[in-house]
C-alpha positions as protocol buffer text, in pm:
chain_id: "A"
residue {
  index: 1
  type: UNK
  ca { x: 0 y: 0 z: 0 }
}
residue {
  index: 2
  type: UNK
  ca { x: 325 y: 244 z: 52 }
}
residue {
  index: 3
  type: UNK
  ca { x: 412 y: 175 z: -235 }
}
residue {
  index: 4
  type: UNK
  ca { x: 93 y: 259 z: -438 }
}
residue {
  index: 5
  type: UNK
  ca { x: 58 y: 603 z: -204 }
}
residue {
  index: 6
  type: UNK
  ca { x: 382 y: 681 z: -295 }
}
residue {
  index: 7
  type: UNK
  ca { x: 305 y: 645 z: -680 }
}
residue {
  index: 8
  type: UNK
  ca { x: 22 y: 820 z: -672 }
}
residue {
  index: 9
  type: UNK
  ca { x: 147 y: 1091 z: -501 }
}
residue {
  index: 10
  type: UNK
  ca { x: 400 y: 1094 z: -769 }
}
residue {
  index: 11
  type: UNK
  ca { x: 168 y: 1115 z: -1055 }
}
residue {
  index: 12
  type: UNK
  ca { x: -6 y: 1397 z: -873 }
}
residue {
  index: 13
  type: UNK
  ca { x: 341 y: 1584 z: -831 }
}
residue {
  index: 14
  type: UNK
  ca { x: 323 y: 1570 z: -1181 }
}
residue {
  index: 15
  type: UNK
  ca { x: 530 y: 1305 z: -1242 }
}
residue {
  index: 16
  type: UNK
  ca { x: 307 y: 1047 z: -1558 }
}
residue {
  index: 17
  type: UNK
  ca { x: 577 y: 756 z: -1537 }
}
residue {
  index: 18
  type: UNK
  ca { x: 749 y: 754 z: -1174 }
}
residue {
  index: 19
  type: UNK
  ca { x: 1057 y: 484 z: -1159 }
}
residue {
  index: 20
  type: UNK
  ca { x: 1118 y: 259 z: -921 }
}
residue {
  index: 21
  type: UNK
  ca { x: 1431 y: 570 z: -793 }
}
residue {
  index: 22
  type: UNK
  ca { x: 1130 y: 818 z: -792 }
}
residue {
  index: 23
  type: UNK
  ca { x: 962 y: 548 z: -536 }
}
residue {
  index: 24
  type: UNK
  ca { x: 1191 y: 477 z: -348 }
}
residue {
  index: 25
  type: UNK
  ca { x: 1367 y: 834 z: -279 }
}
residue {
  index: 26
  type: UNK
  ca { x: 996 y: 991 z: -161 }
}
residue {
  index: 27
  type: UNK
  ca { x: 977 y: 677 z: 57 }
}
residue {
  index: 28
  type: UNK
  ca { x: 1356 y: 723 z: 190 }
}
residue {
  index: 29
  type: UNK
  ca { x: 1221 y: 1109 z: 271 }
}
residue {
  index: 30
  type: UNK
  ca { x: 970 y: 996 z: 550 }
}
residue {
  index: 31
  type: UNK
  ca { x: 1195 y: 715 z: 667 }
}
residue {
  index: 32
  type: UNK
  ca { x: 1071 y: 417 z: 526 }
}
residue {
  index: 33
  type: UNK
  ca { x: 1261 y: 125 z: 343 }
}
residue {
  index: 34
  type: UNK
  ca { x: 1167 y: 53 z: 21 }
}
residue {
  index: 35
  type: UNK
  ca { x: 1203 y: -369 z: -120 }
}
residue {
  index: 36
  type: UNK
  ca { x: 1266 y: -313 z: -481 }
}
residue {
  index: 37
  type: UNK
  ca { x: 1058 y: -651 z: -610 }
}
residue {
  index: 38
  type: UNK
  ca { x: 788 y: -491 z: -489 }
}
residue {
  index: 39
  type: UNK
  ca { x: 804 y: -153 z: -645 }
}
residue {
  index: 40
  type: UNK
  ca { x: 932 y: -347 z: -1002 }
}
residue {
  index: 41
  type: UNK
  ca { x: 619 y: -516 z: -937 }
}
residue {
  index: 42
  type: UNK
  ca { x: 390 y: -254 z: -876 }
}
residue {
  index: 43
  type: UNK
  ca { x: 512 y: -50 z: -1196 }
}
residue {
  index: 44
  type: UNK
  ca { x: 486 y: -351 z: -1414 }
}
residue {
  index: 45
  type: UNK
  ca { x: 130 y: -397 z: -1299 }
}
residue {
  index: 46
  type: UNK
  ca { x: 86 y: 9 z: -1354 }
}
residue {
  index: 47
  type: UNK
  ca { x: 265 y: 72 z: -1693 }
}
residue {
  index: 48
  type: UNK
  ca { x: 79 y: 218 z: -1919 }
}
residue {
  index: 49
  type: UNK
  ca { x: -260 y: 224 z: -1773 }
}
residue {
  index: 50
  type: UNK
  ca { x: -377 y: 608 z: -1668 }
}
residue {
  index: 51
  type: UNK
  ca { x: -417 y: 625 z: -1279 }
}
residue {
  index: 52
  type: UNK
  ca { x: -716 y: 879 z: -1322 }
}
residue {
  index: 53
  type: UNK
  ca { x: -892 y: 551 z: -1498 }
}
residue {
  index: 54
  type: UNK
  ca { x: -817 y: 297 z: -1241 }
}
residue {
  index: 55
  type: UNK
  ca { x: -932 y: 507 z: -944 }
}
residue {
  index: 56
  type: UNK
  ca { x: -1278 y: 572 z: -1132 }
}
residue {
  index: 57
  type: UNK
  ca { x: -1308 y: 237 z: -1240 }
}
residue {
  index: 58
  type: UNK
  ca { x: -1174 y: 123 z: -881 }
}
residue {
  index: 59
  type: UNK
  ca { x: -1479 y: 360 z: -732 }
}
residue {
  index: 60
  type: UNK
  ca { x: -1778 y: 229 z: -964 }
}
residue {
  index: 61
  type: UNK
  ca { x: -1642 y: -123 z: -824 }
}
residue {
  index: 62
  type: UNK
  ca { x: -1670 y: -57 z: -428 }
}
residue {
  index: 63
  type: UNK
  ca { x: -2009 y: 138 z: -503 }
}
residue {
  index: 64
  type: UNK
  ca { x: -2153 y: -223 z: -547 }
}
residue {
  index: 65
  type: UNK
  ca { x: -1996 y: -345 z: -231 }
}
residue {
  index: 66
  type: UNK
  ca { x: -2244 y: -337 z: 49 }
}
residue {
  index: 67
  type: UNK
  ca { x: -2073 y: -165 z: 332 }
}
residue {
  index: 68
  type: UNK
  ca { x: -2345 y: -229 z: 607 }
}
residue {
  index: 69
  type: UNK
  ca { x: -2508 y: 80 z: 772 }
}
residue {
  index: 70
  type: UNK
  ca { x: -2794 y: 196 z: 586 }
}
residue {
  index: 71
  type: UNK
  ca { x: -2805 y: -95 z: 361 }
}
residue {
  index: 72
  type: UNK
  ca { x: -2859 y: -306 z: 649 }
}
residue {
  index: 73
  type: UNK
  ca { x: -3142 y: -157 z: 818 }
}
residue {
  index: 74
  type: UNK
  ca { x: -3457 y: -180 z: 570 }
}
residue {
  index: 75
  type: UNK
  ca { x: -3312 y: -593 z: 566 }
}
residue {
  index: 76
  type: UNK
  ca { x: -3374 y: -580 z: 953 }
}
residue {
  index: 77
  type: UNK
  ca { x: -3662 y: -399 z: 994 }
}
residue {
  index: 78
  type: UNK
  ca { x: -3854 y: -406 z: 1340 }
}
residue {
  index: 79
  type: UNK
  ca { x: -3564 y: -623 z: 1512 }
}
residue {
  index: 80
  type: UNK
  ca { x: -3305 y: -299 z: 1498 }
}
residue {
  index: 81
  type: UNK
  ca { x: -3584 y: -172 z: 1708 }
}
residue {
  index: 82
  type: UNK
  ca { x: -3660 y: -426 z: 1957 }
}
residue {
  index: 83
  type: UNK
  ca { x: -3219 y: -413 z: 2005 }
}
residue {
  index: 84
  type: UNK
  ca { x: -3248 y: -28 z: 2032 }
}
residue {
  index: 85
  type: UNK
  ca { x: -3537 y: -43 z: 2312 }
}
residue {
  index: 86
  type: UNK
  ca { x: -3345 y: -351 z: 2490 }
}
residue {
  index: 87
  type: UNK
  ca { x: -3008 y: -156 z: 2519 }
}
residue {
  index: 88
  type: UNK
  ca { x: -3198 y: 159 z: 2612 }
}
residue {
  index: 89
  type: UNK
  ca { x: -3345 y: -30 z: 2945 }
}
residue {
  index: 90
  type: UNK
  ca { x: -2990 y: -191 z: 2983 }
}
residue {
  index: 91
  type: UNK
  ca { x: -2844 y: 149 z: 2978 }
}
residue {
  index: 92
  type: UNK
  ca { x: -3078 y: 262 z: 3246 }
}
residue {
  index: 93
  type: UNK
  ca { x: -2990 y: -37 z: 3446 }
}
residue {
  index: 94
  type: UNK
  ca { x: -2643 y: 42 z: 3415 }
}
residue {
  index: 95
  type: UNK
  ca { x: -2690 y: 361 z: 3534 }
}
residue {
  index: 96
  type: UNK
  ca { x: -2911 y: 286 z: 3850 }
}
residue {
  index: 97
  type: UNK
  ca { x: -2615 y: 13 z: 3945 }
}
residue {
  index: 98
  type: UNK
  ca { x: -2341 y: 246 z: 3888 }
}
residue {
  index: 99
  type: UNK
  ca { x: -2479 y: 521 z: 4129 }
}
residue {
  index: 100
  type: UNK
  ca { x: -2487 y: 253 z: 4424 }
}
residue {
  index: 101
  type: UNK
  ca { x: -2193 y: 119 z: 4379 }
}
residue {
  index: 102
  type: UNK
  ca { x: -1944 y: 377 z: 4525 }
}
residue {
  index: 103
  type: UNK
  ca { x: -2158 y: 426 z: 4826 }
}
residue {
  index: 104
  type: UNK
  ca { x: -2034 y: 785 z: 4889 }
}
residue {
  index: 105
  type: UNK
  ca { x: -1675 y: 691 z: 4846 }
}
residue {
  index: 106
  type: UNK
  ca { x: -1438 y: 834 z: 4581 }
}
residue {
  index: 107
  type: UNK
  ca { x: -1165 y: 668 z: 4412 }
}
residue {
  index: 108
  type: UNK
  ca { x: -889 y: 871 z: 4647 }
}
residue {
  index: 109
  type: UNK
  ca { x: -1102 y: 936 z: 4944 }
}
């Protein structure tokens, strides 16, 4: 994943075709040690292909992925409910149990 930040920060620098040097010396600027297999690999995979095509067509593929949330709430219906009234009363519970158990006594008293 360093390796792919550090390319595309690259190609936003202005830079269409970083090298594997190009790679490496950003990562060398923050510290971090760069395996050269990996960045060969990562420019083979990347050469020729425009970056500004892969993240859109990288986007239109996650937009299908169901990341829970909203998604999952119509699917659940009146049992997100029922768990929302149950860990209200809990909460209360909690509360009432809490306020007895220091009996008047603080932490450092």
């Amino acid at each position: 994943m360093k390796y792919l930040a550090a390319y595309l920060l690259l190609t936003i620098g202005g830079n269409s075709a970083p090298s594997a040097s190009d790679i490496s010396s950003l990562l060398a600027t923050v510290g971090i040690e760069s395996e050269s297999d990996r960045i060969a690999s990562l420019i083979a995979q990347l050469k020729g292909k425009d970056v500004n095509e892969l993240i859109a067509e990288g986007t239109s593929k996650l937009a299908s992925v169901p990341s829970g949330g909203a998604a999952a709430a119509p699917a659940a219906g009146g049992a997100s409910a029922a768990a929302a009234e149950v860990k209200a009363e809990e909460k209360k519970e909690e509360a009432k149990e809490e306020s007895d158990d220091d009996m008047g006594f603080g932490l450092f008293d």
